[in-house]
C-alpha positions as CSV (number, residue, x, y, z in Angstrom):
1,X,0.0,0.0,0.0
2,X,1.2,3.5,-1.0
3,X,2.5,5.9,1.5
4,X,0.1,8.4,0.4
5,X,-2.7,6.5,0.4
6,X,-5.3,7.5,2.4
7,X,-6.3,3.8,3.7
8,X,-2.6,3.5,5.0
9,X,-3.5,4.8,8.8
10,X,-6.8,2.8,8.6
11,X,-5.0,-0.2,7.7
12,X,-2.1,-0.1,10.2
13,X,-3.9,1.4,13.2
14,X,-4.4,-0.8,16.3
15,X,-4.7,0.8,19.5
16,X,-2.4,3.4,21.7
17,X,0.2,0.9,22.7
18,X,0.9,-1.1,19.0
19,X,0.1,-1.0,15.6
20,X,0.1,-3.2,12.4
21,X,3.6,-2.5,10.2
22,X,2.1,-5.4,8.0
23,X,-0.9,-5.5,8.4
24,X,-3.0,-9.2,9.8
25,X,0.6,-10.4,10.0
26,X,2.9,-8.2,11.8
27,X,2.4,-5.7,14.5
28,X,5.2,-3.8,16.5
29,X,4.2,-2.4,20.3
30,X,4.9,-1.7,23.9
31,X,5.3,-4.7,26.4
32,X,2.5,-5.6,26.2
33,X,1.3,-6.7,30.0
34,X,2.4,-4.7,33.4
35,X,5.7,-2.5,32.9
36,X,7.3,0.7,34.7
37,X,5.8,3.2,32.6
38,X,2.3,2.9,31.2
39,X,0.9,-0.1,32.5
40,X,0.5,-0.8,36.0
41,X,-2.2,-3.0,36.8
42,X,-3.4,-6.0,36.0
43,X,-6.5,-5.2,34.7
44,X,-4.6,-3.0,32.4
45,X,-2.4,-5.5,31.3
46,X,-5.0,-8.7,31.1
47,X,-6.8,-6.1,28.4
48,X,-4.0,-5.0,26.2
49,X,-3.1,-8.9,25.7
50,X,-6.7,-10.0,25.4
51,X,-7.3,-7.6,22.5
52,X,-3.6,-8.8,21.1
53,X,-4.9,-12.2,20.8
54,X,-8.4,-11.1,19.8
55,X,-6.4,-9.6,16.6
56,X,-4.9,-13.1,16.2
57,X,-1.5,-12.4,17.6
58,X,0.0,-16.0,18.0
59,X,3.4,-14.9,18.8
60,X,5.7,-12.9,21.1
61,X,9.4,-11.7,19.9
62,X,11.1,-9.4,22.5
63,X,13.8,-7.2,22.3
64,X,14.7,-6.1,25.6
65,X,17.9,-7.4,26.9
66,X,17.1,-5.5,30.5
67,X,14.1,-8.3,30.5
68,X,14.9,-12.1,30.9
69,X,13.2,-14.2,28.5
70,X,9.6,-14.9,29.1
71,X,10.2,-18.8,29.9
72,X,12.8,-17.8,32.5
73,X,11.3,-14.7,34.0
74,X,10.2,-15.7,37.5
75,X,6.5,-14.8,38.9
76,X,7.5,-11.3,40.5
77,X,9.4,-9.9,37.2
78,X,12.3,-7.9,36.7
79,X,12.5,-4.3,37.0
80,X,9.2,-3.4,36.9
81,X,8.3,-5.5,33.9
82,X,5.9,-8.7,35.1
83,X,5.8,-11.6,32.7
84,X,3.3,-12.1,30.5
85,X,3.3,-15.3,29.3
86,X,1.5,-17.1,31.9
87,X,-1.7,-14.7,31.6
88,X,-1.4,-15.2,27.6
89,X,-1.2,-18.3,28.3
90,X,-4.5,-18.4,30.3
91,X,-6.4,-15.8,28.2
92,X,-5.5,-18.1,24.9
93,X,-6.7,-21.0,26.2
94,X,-10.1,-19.8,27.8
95,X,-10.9,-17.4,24.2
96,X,-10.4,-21.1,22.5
97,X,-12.8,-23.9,21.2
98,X,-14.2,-26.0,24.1
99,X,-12.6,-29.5,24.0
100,X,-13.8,-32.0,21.3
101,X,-15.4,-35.4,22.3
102,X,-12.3,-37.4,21.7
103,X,-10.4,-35.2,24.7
104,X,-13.6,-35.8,27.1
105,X,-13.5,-39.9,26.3
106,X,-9.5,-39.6,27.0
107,X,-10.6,-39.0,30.6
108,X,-12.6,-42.6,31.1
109,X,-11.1,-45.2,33.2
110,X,-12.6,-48.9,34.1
111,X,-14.1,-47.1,37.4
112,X,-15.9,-44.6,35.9
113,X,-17.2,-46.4,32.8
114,X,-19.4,-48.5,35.1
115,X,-21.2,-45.0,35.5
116,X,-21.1,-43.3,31.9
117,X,-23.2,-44.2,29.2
118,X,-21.3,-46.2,26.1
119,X,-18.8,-44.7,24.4
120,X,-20.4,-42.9,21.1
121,X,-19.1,-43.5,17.8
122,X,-18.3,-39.9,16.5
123,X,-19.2,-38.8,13.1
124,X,-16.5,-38.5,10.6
125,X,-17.3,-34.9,9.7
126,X,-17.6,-33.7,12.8
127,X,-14.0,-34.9,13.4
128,X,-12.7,-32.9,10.3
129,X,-15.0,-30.0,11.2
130,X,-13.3,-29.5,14.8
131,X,-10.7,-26.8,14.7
132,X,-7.5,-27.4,15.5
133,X,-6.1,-25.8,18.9
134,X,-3.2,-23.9,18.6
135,X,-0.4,-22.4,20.8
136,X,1.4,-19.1,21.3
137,X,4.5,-19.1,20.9
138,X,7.5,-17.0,22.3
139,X,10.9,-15.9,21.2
140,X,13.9,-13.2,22.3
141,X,16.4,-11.6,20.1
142,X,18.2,-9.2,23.0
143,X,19.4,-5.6,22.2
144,X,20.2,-3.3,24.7
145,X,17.8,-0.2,25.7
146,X,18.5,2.9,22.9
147,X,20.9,0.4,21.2
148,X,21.3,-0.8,17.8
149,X,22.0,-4.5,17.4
150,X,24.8,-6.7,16.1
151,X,24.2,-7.4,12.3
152,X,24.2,-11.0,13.3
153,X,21.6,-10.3,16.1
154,X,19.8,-8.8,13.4
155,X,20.2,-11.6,10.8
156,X,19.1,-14.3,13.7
157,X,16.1,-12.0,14.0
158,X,15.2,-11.5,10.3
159,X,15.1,-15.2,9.5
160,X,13.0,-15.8,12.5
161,X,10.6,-13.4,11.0
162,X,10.4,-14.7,7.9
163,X,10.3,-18.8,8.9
164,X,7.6,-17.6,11.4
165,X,5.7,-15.2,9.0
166,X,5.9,-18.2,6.2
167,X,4.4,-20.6,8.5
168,X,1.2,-18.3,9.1
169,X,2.2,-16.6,12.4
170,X,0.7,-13.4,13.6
171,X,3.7,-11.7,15.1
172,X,3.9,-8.9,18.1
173,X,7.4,-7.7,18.3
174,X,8.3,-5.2,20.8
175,X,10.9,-3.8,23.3
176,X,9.6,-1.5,26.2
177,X,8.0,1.4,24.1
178,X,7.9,-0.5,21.3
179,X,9.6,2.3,19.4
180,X,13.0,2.4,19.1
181,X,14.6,-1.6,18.8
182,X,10.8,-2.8,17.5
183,X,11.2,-0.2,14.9
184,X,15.0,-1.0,14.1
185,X,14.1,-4.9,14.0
186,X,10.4,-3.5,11.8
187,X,12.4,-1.3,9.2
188,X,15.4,-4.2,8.6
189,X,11.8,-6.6,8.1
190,X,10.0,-4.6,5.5
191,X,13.6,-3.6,3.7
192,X,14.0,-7.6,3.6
193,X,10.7,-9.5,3.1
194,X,9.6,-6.2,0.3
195,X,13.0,-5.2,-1.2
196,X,12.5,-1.8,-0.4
197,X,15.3,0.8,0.2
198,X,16.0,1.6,3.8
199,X,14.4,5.4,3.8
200,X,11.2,3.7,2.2
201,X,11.0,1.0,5.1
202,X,11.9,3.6,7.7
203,X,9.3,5.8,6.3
204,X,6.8,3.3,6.4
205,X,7.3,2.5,10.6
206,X,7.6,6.1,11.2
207,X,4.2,6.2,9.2
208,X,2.3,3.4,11.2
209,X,3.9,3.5,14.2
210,X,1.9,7.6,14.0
211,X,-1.0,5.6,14.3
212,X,-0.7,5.4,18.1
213,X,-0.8,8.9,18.7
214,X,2.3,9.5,20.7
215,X,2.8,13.2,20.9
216,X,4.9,13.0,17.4
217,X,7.8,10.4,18.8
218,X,10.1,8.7,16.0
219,X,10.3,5.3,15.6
220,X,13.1,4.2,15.3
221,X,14.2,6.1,18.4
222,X,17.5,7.3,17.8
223,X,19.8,8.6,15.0
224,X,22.1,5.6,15.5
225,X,18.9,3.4,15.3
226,X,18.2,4.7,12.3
227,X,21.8,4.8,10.6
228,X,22.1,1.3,11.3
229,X,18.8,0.4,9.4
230,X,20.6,1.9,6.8
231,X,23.9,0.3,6.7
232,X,22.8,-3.1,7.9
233,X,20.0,-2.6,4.3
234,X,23.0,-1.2,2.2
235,X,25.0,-4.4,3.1
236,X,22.0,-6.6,2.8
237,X,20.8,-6.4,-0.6
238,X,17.9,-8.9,-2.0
């Protein structure tokens, strides 16, 4: 979609903390449960990822080296930031299809068959019919706060991306503002999956990531940010 065009905001807007950069596929945002700054409850938090995963998000990629990775963070956080993948978790699992007749028989035994009626033989179309239950899943590619990151950080990142995005992921990346590594990492993306020069792709974050509203912030955050997208591009051709 054209810079100019005037379905671009429409198309990339989400909500105050996050916004498409492609959209239905990738989306670049704040942390996106209880953090130092802007989110400080739980009801707070719970919302932001329950609208996330409401927009199909099936997968977390941080940037924040200051944070541990989700898997590892423990239950009271790390500087402020509490970890969301446990309430994701829990959200994702109560927003999806209750379970199918073949999980309920799995929970027969000899003792309690003497009580429940026979087992029925389920139709084959129904079987087909059920949907299949997915799962989130979570990633980490750390680059320090106001940072840029190594080219090979950035090349481990990139192919992530682009196996996950390929396979039919929806894809939240962010750091702590989701500014100024998220729009590094979201610049170096478009430049690679689109073949676009590196102004165009920076242009195009700067562009979406106004959606949010944010008193006129850049994204990426910093002039070094924004030199590397440059370079790492100029050494990166298709």
């Amino acid at each position: 979609m054209p810079l100019e065009d005037e379905g671009f905001a429409a198309a990339h807007a989400f909500e105050s903390y996050a916004n498409w950069l492609i959209p239905g596929r990738l989306m670049l945002g704040r942390y996106p449960y209880i953090e130092p700054s802007r989110c400080g409850s739980r009801e707070q938090g719970e919302q932001q990822l329950r609208r996330l995963l409401e927009a199909g998000i099936t997968t977390f990629v941080a940037l924040q080296a200051e944070v541990d990775a989700q898997e590892t963070l423990r239950v009271g956080g790390q500087a402020g930031f509490l970890p969301y993948l446990p309430t994701a978790t829990l959200l994702h699992a109560a927003m999806g299809a209750p379970p199918g007749a073949e999980d309920l028989e799995g929970l027969r035994n000899q003792y309690l068959n003497s009580f429940l009626p026979p087992r029925r033989k389920q139709k084959r179309h129904a079987q087909e019919q059920a949907p299949a239950r997915g799962r989130l899943h979570f990633a980490r590619f750390p680059i320090v706060d106001l940072d840029i990151p190594t080219p090979e950080l950035m090349e481990g990142a990139l192919a992530d991306l682009r196996a996950r995005l390929g396979a039919g992921e929806r894809v939240y990346v962010h750091c702590w503002g989701g500014r100024g590594r998220a729009g590094t990492v979201g610049a170096c993306a478009l430049a690679a999956l689109y073949d676009l020069p590196a102004d165009e792709a920076l242009a195009r974050v700067q562009r979406a990531f106004n959606t949010r509203g944010d008193d006129g912030r850049a994204s990426p955050e910093t002039p070094e940010q924004i030199e590397f997208v440059r370079q790492y591009v100029a050494a990166n051709p298709p």
